[in-house]
VEXNUMI-106730 format. One record per residue: chain; x, y, z of N, C-alpha, C in turn; residue number from 1; residue in three letters. Coordinates in steps of 0.001 Angstrom, whole numbers, plus 500000, padded with zeros to 6 digits. Each point is the difference from the previous one (the first is absolute). Example, Ala and Ser with C-alpha at 12.3 -4.5 7.8 and 13.67 -1.06 7.14 Angstrom:
% VEXNUMI-106730
A, 513190, 494310, 507800, 499110, 501190, 500000, 500900, 501200, 500000, 1, Ala
A, 499650, 501050, 499280, 500820, 501190, 500060, 499230, 501090, 500730, 2, Ser
//
This chain:
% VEXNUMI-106730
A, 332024, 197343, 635571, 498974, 500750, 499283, 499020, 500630, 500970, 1, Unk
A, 499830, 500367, 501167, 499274, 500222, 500986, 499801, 501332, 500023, 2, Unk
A, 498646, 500507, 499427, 499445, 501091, 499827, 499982, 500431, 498584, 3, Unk
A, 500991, 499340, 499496, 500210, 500662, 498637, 499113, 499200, 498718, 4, Unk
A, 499886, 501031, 499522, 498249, 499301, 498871, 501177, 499747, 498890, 5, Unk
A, 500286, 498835, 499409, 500415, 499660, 498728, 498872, 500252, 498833, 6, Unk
A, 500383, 500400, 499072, 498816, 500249, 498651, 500507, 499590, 498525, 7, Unk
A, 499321, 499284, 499635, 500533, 499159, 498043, 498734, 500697, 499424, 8, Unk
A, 500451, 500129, 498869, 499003, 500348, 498799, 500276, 499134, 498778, 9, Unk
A, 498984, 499522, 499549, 500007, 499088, 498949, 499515, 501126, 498714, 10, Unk
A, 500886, 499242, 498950, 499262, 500766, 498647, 500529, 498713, 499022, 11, Unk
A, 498427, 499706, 499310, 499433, 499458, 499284, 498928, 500525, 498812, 12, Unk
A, 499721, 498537, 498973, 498859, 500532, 499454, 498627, 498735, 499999, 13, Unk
A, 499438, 500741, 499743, 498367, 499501, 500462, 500359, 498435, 499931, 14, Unk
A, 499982, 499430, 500738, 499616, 498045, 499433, 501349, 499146, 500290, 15, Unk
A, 501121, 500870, 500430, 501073, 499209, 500610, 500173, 499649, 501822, 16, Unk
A, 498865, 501067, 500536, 500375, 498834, 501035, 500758, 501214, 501313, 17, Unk
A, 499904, 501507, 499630, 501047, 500920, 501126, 498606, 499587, 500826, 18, Unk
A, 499131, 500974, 500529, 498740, 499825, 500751, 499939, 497989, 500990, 19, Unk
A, 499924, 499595, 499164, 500292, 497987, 501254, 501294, 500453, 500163, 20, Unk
A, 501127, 499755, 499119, 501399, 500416, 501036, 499565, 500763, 501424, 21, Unk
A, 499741, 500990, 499907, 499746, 500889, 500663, 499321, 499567, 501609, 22, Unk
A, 498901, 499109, 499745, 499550, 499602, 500467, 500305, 498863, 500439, 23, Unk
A, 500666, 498777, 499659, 500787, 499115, 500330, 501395, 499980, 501022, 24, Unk
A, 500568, 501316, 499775, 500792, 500688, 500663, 499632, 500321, 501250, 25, Unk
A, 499021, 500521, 499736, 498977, 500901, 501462, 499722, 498740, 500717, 26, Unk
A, 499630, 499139, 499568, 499392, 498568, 500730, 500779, 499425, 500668, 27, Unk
A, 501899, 499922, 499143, 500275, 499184, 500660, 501050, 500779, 500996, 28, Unk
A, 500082, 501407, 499866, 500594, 500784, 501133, 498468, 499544, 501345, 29, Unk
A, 499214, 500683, 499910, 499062, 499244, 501004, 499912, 498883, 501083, 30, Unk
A, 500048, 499223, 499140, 500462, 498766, 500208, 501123, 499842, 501265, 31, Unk
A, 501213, 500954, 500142, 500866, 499991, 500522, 499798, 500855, 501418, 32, Unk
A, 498735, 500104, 499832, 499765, 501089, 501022, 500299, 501388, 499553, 33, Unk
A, 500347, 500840, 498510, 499941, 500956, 500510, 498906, 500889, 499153, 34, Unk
A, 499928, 501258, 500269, 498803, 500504, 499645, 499853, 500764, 498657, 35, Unk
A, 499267, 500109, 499320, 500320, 500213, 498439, 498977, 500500, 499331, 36, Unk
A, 500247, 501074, 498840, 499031, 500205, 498755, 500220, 499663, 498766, 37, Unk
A, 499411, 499199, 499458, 500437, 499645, 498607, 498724, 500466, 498907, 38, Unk
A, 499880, 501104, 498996, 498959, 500327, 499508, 500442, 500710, 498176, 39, Unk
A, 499061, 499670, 499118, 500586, 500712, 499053, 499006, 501045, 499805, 40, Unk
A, 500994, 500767, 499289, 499367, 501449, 498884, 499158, 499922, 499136, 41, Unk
A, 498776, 500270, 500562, 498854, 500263, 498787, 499976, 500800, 499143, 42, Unk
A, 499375, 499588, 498714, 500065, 501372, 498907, 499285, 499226, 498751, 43, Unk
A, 500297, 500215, 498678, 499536, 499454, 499217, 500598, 498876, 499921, 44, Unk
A, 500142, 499026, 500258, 500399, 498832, 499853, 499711, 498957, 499097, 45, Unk
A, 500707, 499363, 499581, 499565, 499067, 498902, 501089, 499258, 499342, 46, Unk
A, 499347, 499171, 499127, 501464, 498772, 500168, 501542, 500821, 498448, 47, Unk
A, 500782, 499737, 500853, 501309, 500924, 499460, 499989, 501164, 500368, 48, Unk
A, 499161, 500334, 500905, 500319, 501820, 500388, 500884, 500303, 500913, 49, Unk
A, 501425, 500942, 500385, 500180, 499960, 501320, 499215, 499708, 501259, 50, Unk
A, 500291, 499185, 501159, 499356, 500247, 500884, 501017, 500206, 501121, 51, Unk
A, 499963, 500314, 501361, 500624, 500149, 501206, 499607, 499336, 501012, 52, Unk
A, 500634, 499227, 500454, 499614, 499406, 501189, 500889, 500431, 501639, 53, Unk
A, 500000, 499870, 500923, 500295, 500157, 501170, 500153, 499116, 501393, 54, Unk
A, 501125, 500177, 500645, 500085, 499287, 501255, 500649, 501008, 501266, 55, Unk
A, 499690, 499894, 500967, 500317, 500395, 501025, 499819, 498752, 501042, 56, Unk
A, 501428, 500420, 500786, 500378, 498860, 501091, 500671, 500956, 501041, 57, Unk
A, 499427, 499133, 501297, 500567, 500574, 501158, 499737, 498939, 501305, 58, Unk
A, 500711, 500432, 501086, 500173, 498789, 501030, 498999, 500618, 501058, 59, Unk
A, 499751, 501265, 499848, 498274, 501268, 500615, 499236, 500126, 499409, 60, Unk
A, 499030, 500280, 500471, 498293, 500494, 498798, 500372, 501073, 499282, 61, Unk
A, 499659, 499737, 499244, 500450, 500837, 498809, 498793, 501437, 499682, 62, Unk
A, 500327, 500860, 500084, 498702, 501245, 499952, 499403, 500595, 498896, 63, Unk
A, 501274, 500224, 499162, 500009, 500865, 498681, 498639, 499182, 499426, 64, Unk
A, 499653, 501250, 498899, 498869, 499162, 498973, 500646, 500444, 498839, 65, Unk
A, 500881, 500531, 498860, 500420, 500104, 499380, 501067, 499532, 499095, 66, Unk
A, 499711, 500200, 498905, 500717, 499880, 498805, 501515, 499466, 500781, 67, Unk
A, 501105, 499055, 499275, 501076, 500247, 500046, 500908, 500762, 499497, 68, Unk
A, 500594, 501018, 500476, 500821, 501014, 499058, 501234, 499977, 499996, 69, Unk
A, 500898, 499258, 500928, 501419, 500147, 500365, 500226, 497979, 500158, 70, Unk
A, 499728, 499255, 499124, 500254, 498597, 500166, 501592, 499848, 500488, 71, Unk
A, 500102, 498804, 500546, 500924, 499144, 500910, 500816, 499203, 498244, 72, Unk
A, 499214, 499453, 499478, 499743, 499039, 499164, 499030, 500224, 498770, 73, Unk
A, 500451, 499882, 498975, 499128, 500300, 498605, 500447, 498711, 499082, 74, Unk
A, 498862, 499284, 499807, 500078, 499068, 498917, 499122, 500149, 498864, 75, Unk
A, 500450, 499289, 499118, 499862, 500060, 497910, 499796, 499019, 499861, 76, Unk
A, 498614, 499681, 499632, 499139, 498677, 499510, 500978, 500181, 498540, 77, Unk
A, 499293, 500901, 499024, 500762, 500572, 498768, 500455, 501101, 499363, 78, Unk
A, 501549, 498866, 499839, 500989, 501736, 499512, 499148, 500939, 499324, 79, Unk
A, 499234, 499388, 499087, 499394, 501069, 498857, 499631, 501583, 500552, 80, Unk
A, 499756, 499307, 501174, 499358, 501401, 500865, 500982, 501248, 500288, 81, Unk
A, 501151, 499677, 499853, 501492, 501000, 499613, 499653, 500604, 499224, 82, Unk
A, 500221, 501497, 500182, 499747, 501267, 498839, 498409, 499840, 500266, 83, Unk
A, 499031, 499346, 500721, 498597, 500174, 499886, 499419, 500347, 501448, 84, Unk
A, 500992, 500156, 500690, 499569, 500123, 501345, 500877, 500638, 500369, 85, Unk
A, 500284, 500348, 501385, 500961, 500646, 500934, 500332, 498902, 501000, 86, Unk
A, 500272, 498853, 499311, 500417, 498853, 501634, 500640, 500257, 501103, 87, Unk
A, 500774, 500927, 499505, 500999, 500666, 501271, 499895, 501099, 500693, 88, Unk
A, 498657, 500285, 499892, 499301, 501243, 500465, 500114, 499623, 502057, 89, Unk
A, 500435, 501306, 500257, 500275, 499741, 501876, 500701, 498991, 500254, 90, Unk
A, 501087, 499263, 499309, 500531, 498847, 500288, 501488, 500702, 500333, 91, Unk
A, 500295, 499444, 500921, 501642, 500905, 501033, 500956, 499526, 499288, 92, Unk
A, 500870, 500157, 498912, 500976, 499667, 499319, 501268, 499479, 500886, 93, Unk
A, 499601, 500666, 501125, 501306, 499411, 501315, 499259, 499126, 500774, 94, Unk
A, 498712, 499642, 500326, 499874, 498983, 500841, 499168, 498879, 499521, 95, Unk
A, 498817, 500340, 498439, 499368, 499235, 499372, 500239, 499105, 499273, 96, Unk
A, 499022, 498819, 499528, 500329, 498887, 499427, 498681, 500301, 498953, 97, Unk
A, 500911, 500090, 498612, 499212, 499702, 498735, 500088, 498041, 499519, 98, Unk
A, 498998, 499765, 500329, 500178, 498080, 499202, 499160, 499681, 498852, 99, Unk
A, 500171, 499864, 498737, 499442, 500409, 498718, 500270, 498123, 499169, 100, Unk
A, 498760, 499669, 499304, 499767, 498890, 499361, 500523, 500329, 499027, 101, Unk
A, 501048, 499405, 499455, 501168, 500077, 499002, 501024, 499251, 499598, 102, Unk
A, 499966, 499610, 498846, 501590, 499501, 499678, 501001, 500544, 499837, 103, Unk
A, 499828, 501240, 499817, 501138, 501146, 499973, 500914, 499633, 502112, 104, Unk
A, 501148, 500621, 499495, 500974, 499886, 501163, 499578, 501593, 500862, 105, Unk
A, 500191, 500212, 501193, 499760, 500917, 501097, 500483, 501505, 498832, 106, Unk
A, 501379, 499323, 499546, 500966, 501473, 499172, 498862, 500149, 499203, 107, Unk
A, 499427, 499553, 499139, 499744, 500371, 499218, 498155, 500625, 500287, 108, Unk
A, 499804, 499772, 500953, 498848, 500358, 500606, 499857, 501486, 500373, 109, Unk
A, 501061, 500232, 500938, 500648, 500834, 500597, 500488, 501086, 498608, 110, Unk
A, 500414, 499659, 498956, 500241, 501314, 499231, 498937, 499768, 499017, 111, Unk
A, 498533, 499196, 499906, 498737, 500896, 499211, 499334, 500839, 501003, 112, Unk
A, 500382, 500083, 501447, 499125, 500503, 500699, 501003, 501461, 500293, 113, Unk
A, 501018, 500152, 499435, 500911, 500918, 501111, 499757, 500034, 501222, 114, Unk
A, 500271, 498933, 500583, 500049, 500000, 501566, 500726, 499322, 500715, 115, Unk
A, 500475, 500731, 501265, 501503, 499493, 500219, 499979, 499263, 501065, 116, Unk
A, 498519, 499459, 500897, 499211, 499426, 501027, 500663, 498108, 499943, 117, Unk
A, 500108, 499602, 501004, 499245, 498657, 499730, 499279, 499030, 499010, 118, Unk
A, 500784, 499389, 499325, 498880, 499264, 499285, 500301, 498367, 499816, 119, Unk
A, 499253, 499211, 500163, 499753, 498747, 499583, 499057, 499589, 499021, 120, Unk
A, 500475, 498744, 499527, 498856, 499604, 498611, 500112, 498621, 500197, 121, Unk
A, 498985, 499417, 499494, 499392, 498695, 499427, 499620, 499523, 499173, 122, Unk
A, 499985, 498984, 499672, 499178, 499979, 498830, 498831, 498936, 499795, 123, Unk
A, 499039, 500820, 500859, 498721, 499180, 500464, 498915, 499761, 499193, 124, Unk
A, 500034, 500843, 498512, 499489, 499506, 499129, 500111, 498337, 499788, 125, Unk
A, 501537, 500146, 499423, 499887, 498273, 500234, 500235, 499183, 500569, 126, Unk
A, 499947, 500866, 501286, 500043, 498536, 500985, 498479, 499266, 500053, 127, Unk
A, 499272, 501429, 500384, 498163, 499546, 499807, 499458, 499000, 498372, 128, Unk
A, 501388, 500664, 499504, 499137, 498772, 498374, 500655, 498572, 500376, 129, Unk
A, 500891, 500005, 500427, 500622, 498400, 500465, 499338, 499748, 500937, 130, Unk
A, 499663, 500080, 501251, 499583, 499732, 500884, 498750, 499582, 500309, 131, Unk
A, 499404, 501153, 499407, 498032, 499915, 500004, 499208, 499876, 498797, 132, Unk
A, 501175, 500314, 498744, 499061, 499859, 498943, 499406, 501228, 499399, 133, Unk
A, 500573, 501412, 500382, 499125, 501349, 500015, 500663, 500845, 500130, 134, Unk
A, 500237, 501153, 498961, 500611, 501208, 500357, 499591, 500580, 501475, 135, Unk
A, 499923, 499735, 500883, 499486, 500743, 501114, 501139, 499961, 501139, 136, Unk
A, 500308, 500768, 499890, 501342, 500599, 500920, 499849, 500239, 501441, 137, Unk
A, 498807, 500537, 500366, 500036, 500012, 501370, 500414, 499005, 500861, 138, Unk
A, 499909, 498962, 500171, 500344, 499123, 501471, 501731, 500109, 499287, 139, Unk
A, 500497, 500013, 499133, 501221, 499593, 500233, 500528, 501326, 500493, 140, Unk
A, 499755, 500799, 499781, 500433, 501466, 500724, 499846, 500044, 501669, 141, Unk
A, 498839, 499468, 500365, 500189, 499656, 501575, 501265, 499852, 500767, 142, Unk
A, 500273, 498711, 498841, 501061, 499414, 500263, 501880, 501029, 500213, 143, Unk
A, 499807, 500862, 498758, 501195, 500548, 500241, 499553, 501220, 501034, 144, Unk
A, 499064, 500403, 499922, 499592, 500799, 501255, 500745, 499487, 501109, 145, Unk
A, 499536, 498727, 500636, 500603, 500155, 501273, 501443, 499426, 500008, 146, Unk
A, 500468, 499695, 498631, 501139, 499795, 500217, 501102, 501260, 500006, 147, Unk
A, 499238, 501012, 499661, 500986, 501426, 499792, 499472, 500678, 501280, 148, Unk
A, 498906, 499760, 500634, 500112, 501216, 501341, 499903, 498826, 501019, 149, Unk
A, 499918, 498834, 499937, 499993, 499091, 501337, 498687, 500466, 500884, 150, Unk
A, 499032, 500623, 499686, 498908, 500549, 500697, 499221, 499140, 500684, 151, Unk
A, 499838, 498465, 499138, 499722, 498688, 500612, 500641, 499406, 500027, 152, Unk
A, 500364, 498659, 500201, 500139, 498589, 499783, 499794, 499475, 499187, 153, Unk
A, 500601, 499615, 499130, 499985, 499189, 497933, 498559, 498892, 501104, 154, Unk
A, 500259, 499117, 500954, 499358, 498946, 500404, 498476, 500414, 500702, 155, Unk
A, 500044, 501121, 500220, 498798, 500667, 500635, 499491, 500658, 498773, 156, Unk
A, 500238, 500341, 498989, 499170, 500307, 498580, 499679, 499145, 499644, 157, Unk
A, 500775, 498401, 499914, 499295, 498815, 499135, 498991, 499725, 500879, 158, Unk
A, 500231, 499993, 501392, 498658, 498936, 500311, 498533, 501091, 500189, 159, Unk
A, 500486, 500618, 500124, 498751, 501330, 499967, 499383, 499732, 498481, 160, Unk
A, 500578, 500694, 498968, 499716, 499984, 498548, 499357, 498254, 499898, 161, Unk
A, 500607, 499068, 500361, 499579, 499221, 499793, 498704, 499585, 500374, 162, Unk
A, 499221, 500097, 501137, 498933, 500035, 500659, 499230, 500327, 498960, 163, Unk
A, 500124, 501180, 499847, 499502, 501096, 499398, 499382, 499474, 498110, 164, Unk
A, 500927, 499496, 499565, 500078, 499612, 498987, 499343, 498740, 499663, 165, Unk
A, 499905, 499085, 501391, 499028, 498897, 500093, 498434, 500137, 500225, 166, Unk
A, 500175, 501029, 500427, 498071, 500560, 500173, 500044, 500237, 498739, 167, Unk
A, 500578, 500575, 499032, 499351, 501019, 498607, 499989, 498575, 499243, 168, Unk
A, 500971, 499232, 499887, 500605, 498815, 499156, 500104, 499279, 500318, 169, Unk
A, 498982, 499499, 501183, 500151, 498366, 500637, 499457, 498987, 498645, 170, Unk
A, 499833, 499798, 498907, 499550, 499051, 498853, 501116, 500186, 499307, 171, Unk
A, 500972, 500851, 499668, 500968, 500215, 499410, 501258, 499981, 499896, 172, Unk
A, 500860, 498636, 501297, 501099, 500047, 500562, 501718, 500631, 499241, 173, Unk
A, 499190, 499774, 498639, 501313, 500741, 499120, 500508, 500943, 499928, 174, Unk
A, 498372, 501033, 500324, 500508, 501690, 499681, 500386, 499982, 501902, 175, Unk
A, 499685, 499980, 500558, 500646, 499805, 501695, 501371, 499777, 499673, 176, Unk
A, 500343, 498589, 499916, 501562, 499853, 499827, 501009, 500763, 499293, 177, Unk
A, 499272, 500560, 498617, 500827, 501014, 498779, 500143, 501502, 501116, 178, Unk
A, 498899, 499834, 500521, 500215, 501784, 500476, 500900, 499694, 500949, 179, Unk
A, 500154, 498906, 501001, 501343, 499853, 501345, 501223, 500135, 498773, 180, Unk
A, 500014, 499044, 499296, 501398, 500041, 499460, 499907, 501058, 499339, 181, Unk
A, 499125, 500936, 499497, 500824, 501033, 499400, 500592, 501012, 501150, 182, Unk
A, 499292, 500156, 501195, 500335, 500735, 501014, 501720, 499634, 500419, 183, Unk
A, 499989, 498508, 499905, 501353, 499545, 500710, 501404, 500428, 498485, 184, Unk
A, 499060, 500179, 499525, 501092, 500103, 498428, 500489, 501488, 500412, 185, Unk
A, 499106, 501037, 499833, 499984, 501006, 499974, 501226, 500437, 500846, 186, Unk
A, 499802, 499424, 501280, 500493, 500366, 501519, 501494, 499702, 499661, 187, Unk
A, 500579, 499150, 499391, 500786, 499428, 499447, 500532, 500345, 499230, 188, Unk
A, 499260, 500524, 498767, 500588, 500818, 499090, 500305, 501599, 499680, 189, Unk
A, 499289, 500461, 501054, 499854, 501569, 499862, 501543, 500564, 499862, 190, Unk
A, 500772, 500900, 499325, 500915, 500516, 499935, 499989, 501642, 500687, 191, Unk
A, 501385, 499792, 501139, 500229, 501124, 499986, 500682, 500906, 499899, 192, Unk
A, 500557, 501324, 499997, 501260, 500153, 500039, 500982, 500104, 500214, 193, Unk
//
């Protein structure tokens, strides 16, 4: 990866969690030494509204200040957002990875979107309701994140995230443990094609 800026775009809605992904991501690329932006899209925001979140990774300082327009990687907190967004907007049908929170299979993903790209799915809705107790999809998406681009280490996301998760939730050892195992579920379960 040396020189080359990797870029994910998250799309979500208000209160699930793209924006901490985002940022959890950014932390625990960091972590590894390398250098990173993780930031979301402001706008009207509010809980159920689209929102956008962002990452940039690189093994150099990174310069750009802008928007992501041509992502590496595009993930789907929720399908719903199909037909409500453009998820696949700048995404390289020959070299990109669409990874979308779903019980639906990749095929069938792949023909609501007409798109003939890459795609993997999960279904991190319920892994996050088994796991943590909460529709909240983000950490288990981490999880198939780096299991579809290998960008980290499955073992260098847990102990990072984990840290991380003990400062916010050191009184709370449950939601800590639900969010590792949903990450390790995820990583595990992500389908591809």
């Amino acid at each position: 990866m040396a020189g080359k800026i990797f870029e994910i775009r998250w799309h979500g809605r208000g209160g699930q969690g793209a924006k901490t992904a985002a940022l959890l991501f950014g932390d625990a690329a960091l972590s590894t030494g390398k250098y990173i932006q993780a930031f979301p899209e402001y706008g009207p925001e509010r809980m159920g509204a689209p929102v956008q979140a962002f990452n940039r990774i690189s093994s150099e300082p990174i310069r750009m200040h802008s928007g992501v327009e041509n992502p590496d990687v595009v993930l789907v907190l929720d399908m719903t957002l199909i037909g409500q967004v453009d998820i696949t907007k700048g995404l390289d049908p020959d070299k990109g990875v669409l990874i979308v929170n779903t019980p639906l299979s990749t095929e069938e993903i792949k023909r609501q979107l007409n798109y003939n790209g890459k795609v993997c799915t999960v279904n991190a809705s319920a892994i996050a309701q088994e796991t943590i107790g909460k529709n909240i999809p983000n950490t288990p998406l981490l999880g198939a994140l780096v299991r579809v681009t290998g960008i980290l280490k499955f073992d260098e996301l847990i102990e990072d995230t984990k840290k991380k998760l003990e400062k916010k939730f050191r009184n709370k050892p449950e939601v800590i443990e639900g969010n590792l195992k949903a990450i390790e579920r995820a990583y595990n379960e992500v389908k591809t094609e």
